[in-house]
PQR file with spaces between the fields and no chain letter, atoms N, CA, C, O and H, PARSE charges and radii, in Angstrom:
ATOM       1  N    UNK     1    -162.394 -125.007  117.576 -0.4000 1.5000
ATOM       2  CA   UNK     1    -163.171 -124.150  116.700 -0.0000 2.0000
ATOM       3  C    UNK     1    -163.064 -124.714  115.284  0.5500 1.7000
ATOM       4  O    UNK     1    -162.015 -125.021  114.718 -0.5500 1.4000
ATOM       5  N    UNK     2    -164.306 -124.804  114.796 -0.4000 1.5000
ATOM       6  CA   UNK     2    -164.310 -125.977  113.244 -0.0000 2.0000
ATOM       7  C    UNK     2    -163.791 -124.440  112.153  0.5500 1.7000
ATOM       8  O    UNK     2    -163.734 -123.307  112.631 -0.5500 1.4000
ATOM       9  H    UNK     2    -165.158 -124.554  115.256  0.4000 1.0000
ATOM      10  N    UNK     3    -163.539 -124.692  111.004 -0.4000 1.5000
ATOM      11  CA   UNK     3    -162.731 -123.851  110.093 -0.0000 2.0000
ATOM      12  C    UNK     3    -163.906 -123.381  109.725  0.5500 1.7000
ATOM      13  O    UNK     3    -163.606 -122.188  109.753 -0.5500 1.4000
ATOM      14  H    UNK     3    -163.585 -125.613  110.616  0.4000 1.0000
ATOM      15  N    UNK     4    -164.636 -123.390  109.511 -0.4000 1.5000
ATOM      16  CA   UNK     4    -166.048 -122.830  108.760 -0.0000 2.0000
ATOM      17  C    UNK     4    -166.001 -122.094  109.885  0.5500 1.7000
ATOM      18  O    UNK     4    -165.253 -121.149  109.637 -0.5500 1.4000
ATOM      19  H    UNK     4    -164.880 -124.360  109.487  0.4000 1.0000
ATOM      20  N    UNK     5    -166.455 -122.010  111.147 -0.4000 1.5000
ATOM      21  CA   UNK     5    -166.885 -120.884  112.328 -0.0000 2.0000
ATOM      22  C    UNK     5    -165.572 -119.562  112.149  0.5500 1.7000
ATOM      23  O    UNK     5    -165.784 -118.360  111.989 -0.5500 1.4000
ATOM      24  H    UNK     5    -167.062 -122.778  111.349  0.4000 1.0000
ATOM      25  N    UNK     6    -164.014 -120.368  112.251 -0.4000 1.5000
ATOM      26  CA   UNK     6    -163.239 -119.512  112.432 -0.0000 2.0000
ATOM      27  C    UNK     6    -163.116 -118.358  110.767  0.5500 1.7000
ATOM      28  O    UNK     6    -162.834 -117.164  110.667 -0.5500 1.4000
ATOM      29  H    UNK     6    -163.842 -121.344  112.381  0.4000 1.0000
ATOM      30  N    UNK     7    -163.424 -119.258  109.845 -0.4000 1.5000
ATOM      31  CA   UNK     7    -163.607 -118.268  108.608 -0.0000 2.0000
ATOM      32  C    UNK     7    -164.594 -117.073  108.904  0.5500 1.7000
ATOM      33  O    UNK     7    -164.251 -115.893  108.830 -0.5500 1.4000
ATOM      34  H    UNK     7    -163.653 -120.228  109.927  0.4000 1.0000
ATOM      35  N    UNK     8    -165.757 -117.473  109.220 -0.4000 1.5000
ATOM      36  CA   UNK     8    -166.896 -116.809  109.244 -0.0000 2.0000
ATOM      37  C    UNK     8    -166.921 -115.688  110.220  0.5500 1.7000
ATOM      38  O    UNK     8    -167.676 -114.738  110.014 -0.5500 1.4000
ATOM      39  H    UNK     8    -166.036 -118.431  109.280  0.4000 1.0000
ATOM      40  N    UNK     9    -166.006 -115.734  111.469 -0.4000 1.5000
ATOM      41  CA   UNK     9    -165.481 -114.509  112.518 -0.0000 2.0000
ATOM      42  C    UNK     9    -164.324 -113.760  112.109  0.5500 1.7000
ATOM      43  O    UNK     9    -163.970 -112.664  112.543 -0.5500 1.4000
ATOM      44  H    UNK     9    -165.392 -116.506  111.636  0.4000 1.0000
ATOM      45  N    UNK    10    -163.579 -114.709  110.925 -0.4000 1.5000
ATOM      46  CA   UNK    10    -162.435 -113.740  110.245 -0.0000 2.0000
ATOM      47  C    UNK    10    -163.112 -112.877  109.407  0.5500 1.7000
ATOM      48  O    UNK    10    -162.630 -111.769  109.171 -0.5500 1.4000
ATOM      49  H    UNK    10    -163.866 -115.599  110.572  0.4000 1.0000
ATOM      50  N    UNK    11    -164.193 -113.235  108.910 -0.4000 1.5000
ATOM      51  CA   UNK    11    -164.484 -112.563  107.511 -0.0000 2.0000
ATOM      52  C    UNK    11    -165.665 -111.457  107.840  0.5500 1.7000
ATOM      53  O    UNK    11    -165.791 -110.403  107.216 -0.5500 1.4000
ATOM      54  H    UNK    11    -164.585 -114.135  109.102  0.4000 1.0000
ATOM      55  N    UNK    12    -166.557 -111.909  108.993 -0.4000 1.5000
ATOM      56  CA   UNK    12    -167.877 -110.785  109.526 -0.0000 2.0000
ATOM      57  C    UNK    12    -167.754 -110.640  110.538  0.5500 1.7000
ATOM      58  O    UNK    12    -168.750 -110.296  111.175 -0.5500 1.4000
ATOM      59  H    UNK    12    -166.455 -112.765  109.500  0.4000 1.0000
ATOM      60  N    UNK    13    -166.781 -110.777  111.069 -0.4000 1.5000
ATOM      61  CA   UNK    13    -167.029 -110.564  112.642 -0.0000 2.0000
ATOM      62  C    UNK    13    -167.500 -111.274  113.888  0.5500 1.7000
ATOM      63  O    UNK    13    -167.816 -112.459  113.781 -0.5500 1.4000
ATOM      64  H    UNK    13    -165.972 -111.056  110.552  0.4000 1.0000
ATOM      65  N    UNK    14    -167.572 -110.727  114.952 -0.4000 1.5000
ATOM      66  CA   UNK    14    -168.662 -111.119  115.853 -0.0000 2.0000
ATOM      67  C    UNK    14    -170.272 -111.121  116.144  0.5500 1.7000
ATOM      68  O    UNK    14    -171.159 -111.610  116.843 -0.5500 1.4000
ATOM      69  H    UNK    14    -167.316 -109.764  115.039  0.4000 1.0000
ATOM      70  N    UNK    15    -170.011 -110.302  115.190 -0.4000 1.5000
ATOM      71  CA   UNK    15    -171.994 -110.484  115.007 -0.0000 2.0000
ATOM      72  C    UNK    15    -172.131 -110.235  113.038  0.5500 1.7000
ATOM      73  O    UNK    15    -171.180 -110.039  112.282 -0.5500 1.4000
ATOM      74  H    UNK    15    -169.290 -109.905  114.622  0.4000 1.0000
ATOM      75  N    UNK    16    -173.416 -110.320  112.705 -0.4000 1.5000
ATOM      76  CA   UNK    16    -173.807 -110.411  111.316 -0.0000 2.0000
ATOM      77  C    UNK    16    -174.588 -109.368  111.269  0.5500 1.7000
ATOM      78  O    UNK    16    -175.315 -109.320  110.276 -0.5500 1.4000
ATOM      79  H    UNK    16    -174.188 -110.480  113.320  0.4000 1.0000
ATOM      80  N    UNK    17    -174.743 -107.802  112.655 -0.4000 1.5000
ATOM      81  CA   UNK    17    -175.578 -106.566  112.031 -0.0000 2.0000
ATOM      82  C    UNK    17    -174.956 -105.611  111.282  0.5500 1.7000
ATOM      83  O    UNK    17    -175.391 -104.793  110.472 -0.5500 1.4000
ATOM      84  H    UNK    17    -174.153 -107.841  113.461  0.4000 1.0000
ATOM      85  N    UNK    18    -173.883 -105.851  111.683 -0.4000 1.5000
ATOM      86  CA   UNK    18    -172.649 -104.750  110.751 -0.0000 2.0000
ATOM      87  C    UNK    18    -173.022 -105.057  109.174  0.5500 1.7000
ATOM      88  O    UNK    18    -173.423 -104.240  108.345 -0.5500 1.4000
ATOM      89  H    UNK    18    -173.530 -106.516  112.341  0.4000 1.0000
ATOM      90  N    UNK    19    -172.754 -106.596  108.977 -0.4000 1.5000
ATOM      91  CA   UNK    19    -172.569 -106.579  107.155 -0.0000 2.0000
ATOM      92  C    UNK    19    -173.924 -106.756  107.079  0.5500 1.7000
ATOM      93  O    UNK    19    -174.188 -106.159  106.036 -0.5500 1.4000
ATOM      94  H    UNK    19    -172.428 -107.259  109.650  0.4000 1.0000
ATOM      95  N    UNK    20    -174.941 -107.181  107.501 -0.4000 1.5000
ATOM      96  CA   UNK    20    -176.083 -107.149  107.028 -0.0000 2.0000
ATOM      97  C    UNK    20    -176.720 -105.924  106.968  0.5500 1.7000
ATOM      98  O    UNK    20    -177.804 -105.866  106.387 -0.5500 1.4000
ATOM      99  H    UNK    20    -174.727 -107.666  108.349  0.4000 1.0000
ATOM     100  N    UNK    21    -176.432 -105.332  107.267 -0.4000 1.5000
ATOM     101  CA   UNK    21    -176.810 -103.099  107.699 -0.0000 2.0000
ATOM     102  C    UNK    21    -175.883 -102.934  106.423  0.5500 1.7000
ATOM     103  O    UNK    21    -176.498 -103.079  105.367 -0.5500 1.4000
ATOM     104  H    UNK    21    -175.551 -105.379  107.740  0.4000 1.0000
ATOM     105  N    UNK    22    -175.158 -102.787  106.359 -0.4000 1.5000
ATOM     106  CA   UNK    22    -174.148 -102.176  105.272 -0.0000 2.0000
ATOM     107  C    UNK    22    -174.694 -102.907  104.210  0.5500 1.7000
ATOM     108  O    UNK    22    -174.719 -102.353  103.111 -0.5500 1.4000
ATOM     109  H    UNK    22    -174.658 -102.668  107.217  0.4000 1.0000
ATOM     110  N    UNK    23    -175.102 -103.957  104.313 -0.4000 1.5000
ATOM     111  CA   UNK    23    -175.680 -104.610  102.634 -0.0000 2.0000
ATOM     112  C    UNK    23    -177.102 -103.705  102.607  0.5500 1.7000
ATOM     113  O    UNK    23    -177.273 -102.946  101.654 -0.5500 1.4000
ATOM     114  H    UNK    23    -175.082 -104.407  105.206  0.4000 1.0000
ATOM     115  N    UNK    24    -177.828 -103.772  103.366 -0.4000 1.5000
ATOM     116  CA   UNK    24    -179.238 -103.089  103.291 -0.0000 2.0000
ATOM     117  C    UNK    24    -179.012 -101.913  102.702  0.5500 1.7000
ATOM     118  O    UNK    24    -179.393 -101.500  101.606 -0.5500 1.4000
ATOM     119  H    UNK    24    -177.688 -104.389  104.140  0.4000 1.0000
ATOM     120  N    UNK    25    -178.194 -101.283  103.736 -0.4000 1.5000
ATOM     121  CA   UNK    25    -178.126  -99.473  103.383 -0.0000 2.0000
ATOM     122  C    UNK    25    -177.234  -99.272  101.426  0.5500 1.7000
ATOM     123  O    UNK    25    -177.359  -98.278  100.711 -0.5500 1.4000
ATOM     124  H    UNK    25    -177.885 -101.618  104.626  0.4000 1.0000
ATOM     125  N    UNK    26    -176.504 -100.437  101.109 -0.4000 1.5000
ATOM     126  CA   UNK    26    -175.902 -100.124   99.844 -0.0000 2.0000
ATOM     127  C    UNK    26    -177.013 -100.713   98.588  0.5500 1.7000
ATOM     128  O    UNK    26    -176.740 -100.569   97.396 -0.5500 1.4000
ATOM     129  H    UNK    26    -176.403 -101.244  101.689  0.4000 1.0000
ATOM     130  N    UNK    27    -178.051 -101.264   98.975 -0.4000 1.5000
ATOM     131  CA   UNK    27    -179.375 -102.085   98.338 -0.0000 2.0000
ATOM     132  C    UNK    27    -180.297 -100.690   98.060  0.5500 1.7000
ATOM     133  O    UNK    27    -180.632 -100.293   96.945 -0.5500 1.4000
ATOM     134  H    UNK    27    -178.273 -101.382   99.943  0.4000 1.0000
ATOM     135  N    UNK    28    -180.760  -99.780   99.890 -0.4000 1.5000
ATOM     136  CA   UNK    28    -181.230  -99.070   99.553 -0.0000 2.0000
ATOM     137  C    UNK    28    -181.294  -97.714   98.344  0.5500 1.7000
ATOM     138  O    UNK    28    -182.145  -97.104   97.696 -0.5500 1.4000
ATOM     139  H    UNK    28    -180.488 -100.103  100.796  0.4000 1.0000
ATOM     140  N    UNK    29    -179.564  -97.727   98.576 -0.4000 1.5000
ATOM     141  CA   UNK    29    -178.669  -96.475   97.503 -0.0000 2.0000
ATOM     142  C    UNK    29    -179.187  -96.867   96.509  0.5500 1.7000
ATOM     143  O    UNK    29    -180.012  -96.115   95.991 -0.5500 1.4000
ATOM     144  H    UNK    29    -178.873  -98.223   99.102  0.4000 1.0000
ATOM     145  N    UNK    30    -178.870  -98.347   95.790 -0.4000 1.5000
ATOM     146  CA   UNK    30    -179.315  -98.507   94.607 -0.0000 2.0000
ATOM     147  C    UNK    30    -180.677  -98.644   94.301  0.5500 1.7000
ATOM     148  O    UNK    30    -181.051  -98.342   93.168 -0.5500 1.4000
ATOM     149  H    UNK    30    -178.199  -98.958   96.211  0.4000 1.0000
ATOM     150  N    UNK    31    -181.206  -98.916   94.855 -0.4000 1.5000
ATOM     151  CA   UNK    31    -182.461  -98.525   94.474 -0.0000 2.0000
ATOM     152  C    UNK    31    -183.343  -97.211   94.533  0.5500 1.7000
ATOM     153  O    UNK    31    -184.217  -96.799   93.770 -0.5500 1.4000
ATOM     154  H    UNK    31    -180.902  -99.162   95.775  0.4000 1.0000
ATOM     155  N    UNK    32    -182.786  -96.674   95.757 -0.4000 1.5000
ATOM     156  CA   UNK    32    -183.311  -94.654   95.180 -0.0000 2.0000
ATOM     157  C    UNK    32    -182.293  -94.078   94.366  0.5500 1.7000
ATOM     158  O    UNK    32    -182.384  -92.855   94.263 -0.5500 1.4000
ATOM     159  H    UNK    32    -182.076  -97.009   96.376  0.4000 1.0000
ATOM     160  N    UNK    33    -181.459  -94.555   93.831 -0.4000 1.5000
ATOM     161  CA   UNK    33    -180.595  -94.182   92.396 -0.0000 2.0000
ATOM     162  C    UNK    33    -181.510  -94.457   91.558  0.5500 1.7000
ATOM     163  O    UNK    33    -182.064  -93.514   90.992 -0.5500 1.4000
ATOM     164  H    UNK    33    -181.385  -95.549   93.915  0.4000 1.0000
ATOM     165  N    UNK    34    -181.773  -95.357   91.360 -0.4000 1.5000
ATOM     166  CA   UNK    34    -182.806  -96.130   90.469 -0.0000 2.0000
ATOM     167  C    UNK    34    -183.921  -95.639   90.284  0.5500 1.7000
ATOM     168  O    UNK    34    -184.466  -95.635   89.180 -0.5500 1.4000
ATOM     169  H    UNK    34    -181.323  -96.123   91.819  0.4000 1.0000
ATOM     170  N    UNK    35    -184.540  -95.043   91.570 -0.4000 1.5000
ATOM     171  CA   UNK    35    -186.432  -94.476   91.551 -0.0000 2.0000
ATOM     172  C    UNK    35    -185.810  -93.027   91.300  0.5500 1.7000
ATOM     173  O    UNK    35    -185.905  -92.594   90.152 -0.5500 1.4000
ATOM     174  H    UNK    35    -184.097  -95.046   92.467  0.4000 1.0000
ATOM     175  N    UNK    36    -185.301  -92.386   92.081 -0.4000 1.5000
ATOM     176  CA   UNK    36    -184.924  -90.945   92.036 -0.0000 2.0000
ATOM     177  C    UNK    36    -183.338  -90.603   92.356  0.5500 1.7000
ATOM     178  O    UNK    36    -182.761  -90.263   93.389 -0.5500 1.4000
ATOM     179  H    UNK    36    -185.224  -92.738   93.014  0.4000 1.0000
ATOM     180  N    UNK    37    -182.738  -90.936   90.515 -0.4000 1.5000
ATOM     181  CA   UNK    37    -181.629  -89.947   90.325 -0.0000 2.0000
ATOM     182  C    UNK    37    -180.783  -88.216   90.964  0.5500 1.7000
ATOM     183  O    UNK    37    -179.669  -87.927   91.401 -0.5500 1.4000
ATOM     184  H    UNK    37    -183.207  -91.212   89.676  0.4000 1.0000
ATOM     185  N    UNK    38    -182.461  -87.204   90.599 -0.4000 1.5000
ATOM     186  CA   UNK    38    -181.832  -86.387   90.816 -0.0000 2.0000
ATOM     187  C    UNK    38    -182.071  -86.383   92.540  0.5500 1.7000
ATOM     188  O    UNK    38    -181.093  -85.753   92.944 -0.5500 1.4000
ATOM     189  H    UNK    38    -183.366  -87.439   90.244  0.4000 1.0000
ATOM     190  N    UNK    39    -182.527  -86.602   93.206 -0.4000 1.5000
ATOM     191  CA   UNK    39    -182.389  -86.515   94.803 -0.0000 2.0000
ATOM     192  C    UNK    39    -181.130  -87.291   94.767  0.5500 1.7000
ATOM     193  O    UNK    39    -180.126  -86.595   94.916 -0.5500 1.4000
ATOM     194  H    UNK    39    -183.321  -87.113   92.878  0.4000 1.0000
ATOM     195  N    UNK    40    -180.960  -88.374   94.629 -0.4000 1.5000
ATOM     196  CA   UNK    40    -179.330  -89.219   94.412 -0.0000 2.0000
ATOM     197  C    UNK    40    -178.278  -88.563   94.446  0.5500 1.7000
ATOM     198  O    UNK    40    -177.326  -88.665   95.220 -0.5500 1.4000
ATOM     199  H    UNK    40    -181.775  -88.940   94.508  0.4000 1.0000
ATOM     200  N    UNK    41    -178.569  -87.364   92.964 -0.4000 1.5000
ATOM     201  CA   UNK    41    -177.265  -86.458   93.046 -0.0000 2.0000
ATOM     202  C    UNK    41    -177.135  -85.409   93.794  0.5500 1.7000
ATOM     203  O    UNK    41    -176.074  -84.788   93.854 -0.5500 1.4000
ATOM     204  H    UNK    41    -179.342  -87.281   92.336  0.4000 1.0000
ATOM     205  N    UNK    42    -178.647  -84.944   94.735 -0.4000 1.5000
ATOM     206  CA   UNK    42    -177.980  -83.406   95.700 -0.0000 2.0000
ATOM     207  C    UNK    42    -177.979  -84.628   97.003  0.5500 1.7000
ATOM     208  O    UNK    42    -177.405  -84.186   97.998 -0.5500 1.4000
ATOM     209  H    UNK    42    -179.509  -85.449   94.687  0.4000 1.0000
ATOM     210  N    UNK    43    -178.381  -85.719   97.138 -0.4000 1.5000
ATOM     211  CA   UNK    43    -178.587  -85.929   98.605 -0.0000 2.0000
ATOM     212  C    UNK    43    -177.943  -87.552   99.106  0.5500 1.7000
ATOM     213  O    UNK    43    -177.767  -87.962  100.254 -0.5500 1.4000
ATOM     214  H    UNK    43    -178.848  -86.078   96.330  0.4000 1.0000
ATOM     215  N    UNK    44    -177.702  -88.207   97.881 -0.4000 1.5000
ATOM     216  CA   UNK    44    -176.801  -89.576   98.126 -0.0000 2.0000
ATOM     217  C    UNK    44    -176.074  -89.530   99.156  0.5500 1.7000
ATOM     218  O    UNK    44    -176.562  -90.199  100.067 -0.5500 1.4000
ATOM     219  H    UNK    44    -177.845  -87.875   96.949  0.4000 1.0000
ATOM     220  N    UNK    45    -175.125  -89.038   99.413 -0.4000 1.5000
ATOM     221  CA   UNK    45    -174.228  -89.297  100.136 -0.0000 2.0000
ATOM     222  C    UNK    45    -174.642  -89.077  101.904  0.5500 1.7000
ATOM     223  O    UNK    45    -174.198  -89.731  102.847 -0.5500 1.4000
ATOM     224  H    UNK    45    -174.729  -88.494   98.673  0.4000 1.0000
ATOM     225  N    UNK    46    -175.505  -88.078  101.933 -0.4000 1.5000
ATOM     226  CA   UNK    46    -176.509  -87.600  103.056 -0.0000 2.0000
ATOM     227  C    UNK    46    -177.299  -89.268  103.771  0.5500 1.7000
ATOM     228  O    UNK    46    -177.345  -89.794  104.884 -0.5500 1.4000
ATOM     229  H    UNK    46    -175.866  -87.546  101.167  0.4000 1.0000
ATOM     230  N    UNK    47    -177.734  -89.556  102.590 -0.4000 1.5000
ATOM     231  CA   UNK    47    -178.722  -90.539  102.956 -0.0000 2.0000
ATOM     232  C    UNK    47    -177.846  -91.842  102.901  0.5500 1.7000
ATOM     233  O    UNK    47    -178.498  -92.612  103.607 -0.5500 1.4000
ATOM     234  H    UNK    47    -177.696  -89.129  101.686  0.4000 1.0000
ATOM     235  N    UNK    48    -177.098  -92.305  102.605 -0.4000 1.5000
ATOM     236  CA   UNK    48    -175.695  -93.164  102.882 -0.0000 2.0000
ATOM     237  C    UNK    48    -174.765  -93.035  104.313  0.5500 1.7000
ATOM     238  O    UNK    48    -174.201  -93.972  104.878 -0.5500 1.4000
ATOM     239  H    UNK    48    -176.568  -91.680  102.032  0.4000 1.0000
ATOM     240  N    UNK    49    -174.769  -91.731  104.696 -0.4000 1.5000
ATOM     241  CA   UNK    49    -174.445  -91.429  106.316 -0.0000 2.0000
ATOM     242  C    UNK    49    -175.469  -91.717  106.994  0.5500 1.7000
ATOM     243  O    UNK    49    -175.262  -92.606  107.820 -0.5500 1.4000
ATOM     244  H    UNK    49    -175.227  -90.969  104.237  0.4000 1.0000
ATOM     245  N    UNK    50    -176.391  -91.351  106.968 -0.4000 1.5000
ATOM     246  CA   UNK    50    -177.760  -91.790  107.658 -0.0000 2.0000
ATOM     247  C    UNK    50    -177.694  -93.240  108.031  0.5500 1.7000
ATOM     248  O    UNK    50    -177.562  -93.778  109.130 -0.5500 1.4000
ATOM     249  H    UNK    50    -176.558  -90.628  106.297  0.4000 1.0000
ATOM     250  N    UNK    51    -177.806  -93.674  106.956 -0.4000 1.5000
ATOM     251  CA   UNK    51    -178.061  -94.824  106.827 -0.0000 2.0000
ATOM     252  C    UNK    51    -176.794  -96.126  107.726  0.5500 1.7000
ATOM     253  O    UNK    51    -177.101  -97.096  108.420 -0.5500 1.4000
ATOM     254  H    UNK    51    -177.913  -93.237  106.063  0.4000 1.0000
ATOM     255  N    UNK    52    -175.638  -95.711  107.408 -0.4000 1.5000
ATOM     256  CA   UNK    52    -174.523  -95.951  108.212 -0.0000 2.0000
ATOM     257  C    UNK    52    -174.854  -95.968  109.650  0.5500 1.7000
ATOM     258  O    UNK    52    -175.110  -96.987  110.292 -0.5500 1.4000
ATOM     259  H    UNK    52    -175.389  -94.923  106.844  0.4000 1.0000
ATOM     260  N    UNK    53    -174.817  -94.090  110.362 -0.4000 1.5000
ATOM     261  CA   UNK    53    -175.221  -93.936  111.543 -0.0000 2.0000
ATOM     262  C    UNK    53    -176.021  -94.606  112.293  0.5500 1.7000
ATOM     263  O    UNK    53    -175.881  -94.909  113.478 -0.5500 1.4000
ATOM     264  H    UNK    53    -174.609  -93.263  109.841  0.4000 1.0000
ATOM     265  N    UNK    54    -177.271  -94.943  111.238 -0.4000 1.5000
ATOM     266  CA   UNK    54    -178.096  -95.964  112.211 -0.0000 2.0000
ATOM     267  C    UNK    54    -177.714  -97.262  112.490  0.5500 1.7000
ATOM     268  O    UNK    54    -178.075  -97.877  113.494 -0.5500 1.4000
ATOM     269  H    UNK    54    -177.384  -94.698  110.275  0.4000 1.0000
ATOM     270  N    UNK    55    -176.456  -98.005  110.980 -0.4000 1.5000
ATOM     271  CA   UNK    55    -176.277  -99.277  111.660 -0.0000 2.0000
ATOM     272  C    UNK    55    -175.505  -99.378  113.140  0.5500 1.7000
ATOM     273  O    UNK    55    -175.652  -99.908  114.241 -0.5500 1.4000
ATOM     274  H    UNK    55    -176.163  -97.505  110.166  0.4000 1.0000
ATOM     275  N    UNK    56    -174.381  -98.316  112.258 -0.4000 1.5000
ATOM     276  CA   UNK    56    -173.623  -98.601  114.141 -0.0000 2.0000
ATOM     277  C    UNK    56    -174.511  -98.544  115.247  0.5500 1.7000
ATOM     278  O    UNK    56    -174.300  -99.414  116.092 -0.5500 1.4000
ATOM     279  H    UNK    56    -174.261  -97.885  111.363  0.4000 1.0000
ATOM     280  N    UNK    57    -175.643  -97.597  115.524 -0.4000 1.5000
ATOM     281  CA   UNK    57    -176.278  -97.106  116.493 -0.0000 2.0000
ATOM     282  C    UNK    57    -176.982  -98.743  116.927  0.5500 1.7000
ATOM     283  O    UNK    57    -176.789  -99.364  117.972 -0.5500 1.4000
ATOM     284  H    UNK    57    -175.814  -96.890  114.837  0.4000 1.0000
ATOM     285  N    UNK    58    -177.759  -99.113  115.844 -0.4000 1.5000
ATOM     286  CA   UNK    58    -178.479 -100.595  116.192 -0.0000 2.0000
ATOM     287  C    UNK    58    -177.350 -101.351  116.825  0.5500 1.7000
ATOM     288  O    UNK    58    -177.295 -101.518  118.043 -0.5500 1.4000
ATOM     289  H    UNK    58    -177.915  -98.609  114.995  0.4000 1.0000
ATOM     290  N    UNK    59    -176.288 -101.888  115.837 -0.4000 1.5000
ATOM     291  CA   UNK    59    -174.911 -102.263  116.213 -0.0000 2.0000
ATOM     292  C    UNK    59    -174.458 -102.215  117.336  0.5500 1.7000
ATOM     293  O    UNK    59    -173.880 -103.282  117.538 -0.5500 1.4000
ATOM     294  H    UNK    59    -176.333 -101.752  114.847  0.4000 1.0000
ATOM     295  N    UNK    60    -174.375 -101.367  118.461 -0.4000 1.5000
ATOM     296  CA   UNK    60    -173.807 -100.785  119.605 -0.0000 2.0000
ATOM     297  C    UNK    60    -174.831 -100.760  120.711  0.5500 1.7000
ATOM     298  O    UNK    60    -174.545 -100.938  121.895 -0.5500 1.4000
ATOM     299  H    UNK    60    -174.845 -100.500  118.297  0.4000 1.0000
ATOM     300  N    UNK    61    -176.063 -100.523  120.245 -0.4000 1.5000
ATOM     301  CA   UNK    61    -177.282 -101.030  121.100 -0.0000 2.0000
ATOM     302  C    UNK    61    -177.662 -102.416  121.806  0.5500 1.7000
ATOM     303  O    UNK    61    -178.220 -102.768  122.845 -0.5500 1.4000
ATOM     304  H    UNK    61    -176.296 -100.378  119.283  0.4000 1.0000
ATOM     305  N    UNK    62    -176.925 -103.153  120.433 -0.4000 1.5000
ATOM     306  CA   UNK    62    -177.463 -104.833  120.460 -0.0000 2.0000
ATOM     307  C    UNK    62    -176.241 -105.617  121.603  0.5500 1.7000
ATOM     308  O    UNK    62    -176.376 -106.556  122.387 -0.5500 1.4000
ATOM     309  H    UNK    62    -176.472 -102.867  119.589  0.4000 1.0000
ATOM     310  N    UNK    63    -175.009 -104.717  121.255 -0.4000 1.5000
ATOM     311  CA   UNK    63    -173.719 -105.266  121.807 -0.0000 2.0000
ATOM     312  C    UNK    63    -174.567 -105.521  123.874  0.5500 1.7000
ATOM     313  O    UNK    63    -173.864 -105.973  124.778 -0.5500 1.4000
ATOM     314  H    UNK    63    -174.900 -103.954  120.617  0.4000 1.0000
């Protein structure tokens, strides 16, 4: 196993939907922070679980 592969399974895993979902869903936050604050402040965290839930769900689908 070349050091670049074994870094790259230490550091993301076995697959790349986990951190690539978790980058999306923390892209999306900032940017409806950005368009709409006050939904941000009653419903951020709502739409951050959501958003989670579905990666695992894709995540666990794909497995």
């Amino acid at each position: 196993m070349s050091l670049l592969r074994a870094l790259r399974l230490l550091l993301l895993g076995e697959t790349w939907t986990l951190p690539a979902g978790v980058l999306a869903v923390m892209l999306a936050g900032v940017g409806l922070r950005a368009v709409a604050p006050d939904l941000w402040r009653d419903a951020g965290g709502f739409v951050l679980l959501a958003g989670v839930i579905a990666v695992l769900a894709v995540a666990v689908a794909r497995e």
